[in-house]
C-alpha positions as CSV (number, residue, x, y, z in Angstrom):
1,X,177.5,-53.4,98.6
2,X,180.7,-51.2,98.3
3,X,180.2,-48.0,97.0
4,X,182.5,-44.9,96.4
5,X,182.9,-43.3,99.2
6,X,183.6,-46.8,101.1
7,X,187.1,-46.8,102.9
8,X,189.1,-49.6,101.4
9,X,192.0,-51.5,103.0
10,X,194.4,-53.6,101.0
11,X,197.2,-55.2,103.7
12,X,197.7,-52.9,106.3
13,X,196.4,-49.1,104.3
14,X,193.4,-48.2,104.4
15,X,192.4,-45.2,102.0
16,X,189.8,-42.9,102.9
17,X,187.9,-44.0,99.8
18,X,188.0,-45.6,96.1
19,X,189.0,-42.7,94.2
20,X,192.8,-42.3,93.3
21,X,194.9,-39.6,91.5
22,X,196.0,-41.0,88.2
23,X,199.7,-40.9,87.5
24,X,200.1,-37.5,85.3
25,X,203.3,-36.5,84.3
26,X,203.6,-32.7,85.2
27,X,206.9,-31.7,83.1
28,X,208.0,-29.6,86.0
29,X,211.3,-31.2,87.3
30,X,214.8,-30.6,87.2
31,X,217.0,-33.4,87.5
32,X,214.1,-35.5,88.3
33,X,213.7,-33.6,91.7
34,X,210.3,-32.3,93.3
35,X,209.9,-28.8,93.7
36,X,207.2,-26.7,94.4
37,X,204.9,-27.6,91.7
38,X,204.9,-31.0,92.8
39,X,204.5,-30.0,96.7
40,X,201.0,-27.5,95.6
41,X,199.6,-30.1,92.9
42,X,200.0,-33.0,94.8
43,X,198.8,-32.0,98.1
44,X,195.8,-30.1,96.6
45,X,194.5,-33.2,95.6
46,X,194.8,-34.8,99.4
47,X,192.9,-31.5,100.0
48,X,190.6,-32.1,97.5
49,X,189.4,-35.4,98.9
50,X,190.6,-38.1,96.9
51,X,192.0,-41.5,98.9
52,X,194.9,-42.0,97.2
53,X,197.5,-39.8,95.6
54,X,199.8,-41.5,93.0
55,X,202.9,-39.5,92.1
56,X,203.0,-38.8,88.0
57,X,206.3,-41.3,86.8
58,X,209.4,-41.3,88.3
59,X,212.3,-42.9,86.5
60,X,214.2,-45.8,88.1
61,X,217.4,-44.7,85.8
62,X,217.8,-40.8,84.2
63,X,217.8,-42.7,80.7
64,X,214.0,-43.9,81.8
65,X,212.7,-40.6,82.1
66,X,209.9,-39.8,79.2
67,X,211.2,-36.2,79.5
68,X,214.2,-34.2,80.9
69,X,211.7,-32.6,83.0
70,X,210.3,-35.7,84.2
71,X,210.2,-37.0,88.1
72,X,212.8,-39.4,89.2
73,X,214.0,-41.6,92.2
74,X,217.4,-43.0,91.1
75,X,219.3,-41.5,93.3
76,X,219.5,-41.0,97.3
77,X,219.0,-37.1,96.6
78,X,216.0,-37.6,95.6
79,X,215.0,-38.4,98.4
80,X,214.1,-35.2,100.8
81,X,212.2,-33.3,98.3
82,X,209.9,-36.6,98.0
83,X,209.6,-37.0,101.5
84,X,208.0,-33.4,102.1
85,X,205.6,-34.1,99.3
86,X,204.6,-37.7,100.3
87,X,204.8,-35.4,104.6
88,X,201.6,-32.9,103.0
89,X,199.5,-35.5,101.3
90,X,199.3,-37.8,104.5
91,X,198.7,-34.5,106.6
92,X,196.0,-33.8,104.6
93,X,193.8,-37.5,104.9
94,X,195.1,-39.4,101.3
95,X,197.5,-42.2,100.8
96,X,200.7,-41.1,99.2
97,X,201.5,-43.8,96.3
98,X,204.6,-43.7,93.8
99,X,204.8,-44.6,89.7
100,X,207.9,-46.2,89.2
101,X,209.0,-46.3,85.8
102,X,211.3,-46.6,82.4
103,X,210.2,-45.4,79.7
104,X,213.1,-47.1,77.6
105,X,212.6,-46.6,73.5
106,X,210.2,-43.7,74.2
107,X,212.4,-41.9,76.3
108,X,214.5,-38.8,75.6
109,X,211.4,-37.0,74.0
110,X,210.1,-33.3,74.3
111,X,207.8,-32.4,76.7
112,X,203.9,-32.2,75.2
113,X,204.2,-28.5,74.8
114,X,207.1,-28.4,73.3
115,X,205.8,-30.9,70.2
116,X,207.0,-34.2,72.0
117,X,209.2,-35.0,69.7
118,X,212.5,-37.4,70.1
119,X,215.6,-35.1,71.3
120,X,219.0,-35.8,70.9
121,X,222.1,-34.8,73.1
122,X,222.0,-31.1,71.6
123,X,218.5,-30.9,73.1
124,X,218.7,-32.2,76.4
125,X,218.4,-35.6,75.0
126,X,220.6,-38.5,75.7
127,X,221.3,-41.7,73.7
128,X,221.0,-44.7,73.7
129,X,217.5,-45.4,74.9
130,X,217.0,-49.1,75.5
131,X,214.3,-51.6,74.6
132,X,213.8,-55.2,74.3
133,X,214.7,-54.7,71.0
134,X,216.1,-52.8,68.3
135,X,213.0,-51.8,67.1
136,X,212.4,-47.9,66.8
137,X,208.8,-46.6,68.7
138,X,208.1,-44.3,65.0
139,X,209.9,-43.1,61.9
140,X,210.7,-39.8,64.3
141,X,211.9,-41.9,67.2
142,X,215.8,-43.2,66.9
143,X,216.6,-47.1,66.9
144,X,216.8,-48.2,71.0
145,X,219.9,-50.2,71.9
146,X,218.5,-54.0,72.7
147,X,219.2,-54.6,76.4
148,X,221.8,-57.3,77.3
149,X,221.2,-59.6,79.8
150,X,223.4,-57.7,81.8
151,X,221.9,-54.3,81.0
152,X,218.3,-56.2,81.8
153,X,219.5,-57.4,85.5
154,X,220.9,-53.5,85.8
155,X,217.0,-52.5,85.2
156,X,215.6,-55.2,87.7
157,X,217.7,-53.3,90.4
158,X,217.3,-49.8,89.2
159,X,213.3,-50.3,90.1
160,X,214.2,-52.7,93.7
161,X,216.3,-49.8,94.7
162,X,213.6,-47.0,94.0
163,X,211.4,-49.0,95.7
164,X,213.8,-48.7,99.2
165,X,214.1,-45.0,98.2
166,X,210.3,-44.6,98.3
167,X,210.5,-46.5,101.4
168,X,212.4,-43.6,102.8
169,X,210.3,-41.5,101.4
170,X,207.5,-42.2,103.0
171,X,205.1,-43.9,100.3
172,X,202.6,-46.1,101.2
173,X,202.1,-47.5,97.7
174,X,204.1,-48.7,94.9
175,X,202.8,-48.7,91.2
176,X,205.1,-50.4,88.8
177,X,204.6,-49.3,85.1
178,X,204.0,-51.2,83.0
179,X,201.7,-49.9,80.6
180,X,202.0,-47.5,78.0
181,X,204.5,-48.4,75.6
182,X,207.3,-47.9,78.6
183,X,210.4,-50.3,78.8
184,X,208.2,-53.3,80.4
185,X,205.2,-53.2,78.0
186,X,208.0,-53.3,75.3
187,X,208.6,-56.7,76.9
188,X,205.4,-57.9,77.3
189,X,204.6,-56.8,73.9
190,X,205.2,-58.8,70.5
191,X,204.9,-55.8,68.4
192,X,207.9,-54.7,70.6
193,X,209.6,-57.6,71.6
194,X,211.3,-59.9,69.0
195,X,214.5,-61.1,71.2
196,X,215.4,-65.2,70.8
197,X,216.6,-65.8,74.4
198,X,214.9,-66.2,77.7
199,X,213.1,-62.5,77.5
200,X,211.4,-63.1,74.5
201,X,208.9,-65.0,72.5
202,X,206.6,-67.3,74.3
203,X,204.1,-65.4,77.2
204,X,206.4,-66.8,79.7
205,X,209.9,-65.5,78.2
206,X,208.2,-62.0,77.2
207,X,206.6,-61.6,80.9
208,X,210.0,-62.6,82.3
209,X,211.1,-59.0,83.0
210,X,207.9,-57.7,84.8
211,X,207.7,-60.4,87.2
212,X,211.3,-60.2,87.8
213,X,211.1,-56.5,88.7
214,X,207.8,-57.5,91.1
215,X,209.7,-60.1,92.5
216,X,212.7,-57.8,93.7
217,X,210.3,-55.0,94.2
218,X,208.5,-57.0,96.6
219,X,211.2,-58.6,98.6
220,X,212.7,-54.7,99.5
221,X,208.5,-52.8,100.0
222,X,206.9,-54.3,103.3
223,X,204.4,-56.5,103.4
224,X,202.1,-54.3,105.1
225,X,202.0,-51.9,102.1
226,X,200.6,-52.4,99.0
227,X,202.3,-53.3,95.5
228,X,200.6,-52.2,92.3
229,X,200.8,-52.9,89.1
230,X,199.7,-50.6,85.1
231,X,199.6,-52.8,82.4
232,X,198.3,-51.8,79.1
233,X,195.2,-54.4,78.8
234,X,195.6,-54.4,75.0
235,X,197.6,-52.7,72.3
236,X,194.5,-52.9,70.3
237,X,196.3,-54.4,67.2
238,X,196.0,-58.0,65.9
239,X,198.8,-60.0,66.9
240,X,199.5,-57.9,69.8
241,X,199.4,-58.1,73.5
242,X,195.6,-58.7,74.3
243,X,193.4,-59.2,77.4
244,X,193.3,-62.7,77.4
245,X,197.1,-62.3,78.2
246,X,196.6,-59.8,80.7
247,X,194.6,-62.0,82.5
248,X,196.9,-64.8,82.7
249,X,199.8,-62.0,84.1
250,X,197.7,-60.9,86.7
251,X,197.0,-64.1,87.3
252,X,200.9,-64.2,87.7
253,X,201.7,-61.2,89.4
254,X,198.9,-62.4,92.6
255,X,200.8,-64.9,92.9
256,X,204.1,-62.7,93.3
257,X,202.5,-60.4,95.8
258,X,200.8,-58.2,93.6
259,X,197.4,-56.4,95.5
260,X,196.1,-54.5,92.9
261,X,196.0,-54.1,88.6
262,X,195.6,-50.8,87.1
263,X,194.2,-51.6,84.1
264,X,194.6,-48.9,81.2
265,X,195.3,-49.5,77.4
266,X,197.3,-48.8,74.3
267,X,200.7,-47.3,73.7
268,X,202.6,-49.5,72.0
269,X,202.6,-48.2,68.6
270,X,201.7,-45.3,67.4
271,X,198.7,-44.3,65.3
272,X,196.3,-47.2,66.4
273,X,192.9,-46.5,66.3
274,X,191.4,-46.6,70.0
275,X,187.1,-46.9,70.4
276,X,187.7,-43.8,72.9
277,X,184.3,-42.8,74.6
278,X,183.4,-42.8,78.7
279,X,184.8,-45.8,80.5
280,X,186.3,-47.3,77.8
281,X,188.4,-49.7,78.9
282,X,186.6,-50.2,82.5
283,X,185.8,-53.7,80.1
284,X,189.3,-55.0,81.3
285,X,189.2,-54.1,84.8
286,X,186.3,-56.0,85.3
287,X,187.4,-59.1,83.4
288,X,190.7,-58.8,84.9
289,X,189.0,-58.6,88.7
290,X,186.8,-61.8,87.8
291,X,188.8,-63.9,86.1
292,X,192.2,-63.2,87.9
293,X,190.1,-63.1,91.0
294,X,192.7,-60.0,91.8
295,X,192.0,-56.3,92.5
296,X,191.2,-53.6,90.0
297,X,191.6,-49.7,89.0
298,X,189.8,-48.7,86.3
299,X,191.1,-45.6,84.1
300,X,189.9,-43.6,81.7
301,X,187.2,-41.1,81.1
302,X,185.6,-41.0,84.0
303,X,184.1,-38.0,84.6
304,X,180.8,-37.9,86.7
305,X,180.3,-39.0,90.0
306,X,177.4,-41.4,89.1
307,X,179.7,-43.1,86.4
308,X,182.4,-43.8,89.1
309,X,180.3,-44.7,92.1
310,X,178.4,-47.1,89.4
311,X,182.0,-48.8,88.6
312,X,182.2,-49.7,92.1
313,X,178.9,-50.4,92.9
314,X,178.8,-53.2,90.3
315,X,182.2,-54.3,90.9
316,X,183.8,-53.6,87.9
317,X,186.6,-52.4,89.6
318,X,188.0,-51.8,93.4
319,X,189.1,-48.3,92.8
320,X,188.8,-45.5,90.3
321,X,191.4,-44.1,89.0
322,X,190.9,-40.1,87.7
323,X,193.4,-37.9,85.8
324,X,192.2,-35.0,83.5
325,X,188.9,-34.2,86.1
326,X,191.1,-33.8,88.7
327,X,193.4,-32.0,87.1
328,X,190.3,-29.4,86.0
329,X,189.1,-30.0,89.6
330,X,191.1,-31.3,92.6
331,X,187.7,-30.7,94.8
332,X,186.0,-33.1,92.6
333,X,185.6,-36.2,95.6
334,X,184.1,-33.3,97.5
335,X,181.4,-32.1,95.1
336,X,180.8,-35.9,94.5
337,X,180.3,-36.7,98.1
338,X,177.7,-34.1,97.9
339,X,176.1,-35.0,94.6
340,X,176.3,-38.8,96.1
341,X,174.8,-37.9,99.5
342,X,177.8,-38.9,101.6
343,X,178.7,-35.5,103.2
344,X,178.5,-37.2,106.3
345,X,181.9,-39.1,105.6
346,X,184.0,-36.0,105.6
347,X,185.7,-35.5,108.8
348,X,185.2,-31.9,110.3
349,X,188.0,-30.2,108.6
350,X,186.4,-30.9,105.1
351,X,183.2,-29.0,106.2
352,X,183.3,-26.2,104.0
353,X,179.9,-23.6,103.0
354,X,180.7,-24.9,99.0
355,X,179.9,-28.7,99.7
């Protein structure tokens, strides 16, 4: 029986163990390049113990950005700065792993701190922002520009060439968002998504886009490393994009070369009312695992080390996926190797008079 501090090996990368650094977008970049924010909260994480480090989203296109002060990966420049960052996590035992992403109709937005509220080009902003269609995320947020098929063939190769540039980088892992409310859940997405051609529609027209992007993703990452996927298991809204369809796309993506679902929730539309409470949506990770007979992350208010040794142990999920507790602790995985009784996993280096 697997458990949490079990190394886990998907192709050719093994990670340490099943406890990955959540995507969390950090608000700290300029231009979309690291700095030394990223460098320090990143590798204190691989210090802290955790297997895999996931990058917070990094826009395939400056338009995709969430925020002006979001990461990015569109160009070559980028580059060097990622390289040192993805250079300190490996040094320090974790798997470095990048969030490629678009945020398309919610882009152009302040950062949390700042209200989060649409900006315009007088604020840093930019217009358009792009969706599948011309459907505006609120009554705050300004109508997106429906993509052409052009403009949709132009975002297929925005992500396949920051996947070459993590390449370079040095990442060992791919995530492809698609969760959220971001450009490709507004595909997947009715709510979002009312085009009349071959990207809209039926399942198979509105999943078009994502398994395009895998498809080109995957034919420029190796086959030795491992591609994975957030998707938004349900908007929670009748009439919306719903587990049963998640299943049949990760069904889907498998089959495209796909190792691994992350499997979050929501974010479509705004002011839905989401059952929050601890391992909320751990649910979808678990059906998704059996029934798409395809690895699993499960997200979302997981807190104590019993709670996520328990989600592996029972094979709800592969991995575990942890964002605001590592955030208030990066030395969580330590203190849970202790509470857990697996001190003895820790190589030398991690024997410290606190565990």
């Amino acid at each position: 029986m697997a458990h949490l501090f079990e190394p886990f090996k998907i192709r050719e990368v093994t990670f340490r163990n099943r406890i990955a650094v959540s995507p969390m977008c950090q608000y700290s970049s300029t231009n979309g390049y690291a700095n030394d924010w990223h460098f320090i909260h990143l590798a204190s994480r691989a210090v802290g113990g955790a297997g895999i480090v996931i990058t917070e989203a990094a826009a395939v296109e400056p338009r995709g950005r969430i925020s002006p002060q979001d990461l990015g990966i569109w160009s070559d420049s980028h580059i060097e700065s990622l390289a040192k960052t993805v250079a300190l996590i490996h040094n320090f035992g974790a798997v470095a792993g990048i969030q490629l992403a678009h945020a398309g109709r919610k882009a152009s937005t302040a950062k949390p701190s700042k209200g989060g509220k649409a900006l315009d080009e007088s604020q840093e902003g930019w217009r358009p922002v792009i969706s599948s269609s011309a459907i505006a995320f609120s009554q705050d947020s300004p109508v997106p520009e429906a993509l052409s098929l052009e403009g949709i063939q132009e975002v297929i190769d925005a992500f396949a060439q920051a996947a070459k540039r993590s390449l370079q980088a040095g990442f060992k892992v791919v995530e492809i968002h698609a969760a959220h409310g971001y450009l490709l859940h507004q595909f997947l997405s009715p709510l979002s998504n009312q085009r009349q051609d071959d990207y809209g529609g039926s399942f198979e027209n509105r999943t078009r886009l994502l398994r395009e992007v895998v498809q080109a993703v995957r034919e420029v990452w190796p086959q030795t490393h491992p591609l994975w996927v957030r998707i938004s298991a349900t908007d929670w809204v009748d009439n919306g994009w719903d587990i049963e369809q998640s299943i049949a796309l990760s069904d889907k993506l498998k089959s495209l070369g796909v190792d691994l679902i992350d499997t979050s929730s929501g974010g479509t539309i705004p002011g839905v009312h989401i059952p929050i409470k601890p391992g909320y949506q751990t649910e979808f990770a678990e059906r998704i695992r059996r029934e798409a007979n395809i690895h699993t992350g499960a997200v979302g208010l997981i807190t104590s080390p019993e709670q996520a040794d328990e989600i592996i142990r029972t094979e709800v999920a592969d991995i575990v996926l942890l964002g605001r507790e590592l955030l208030r602790n990066p030395y969580w995985p330590h203190l849970a190797a202790k509470q857990l009784g697996h001190n003895k996993l820790w190589p030398v280096q991690y024997d410290r008079a606190w565990l």
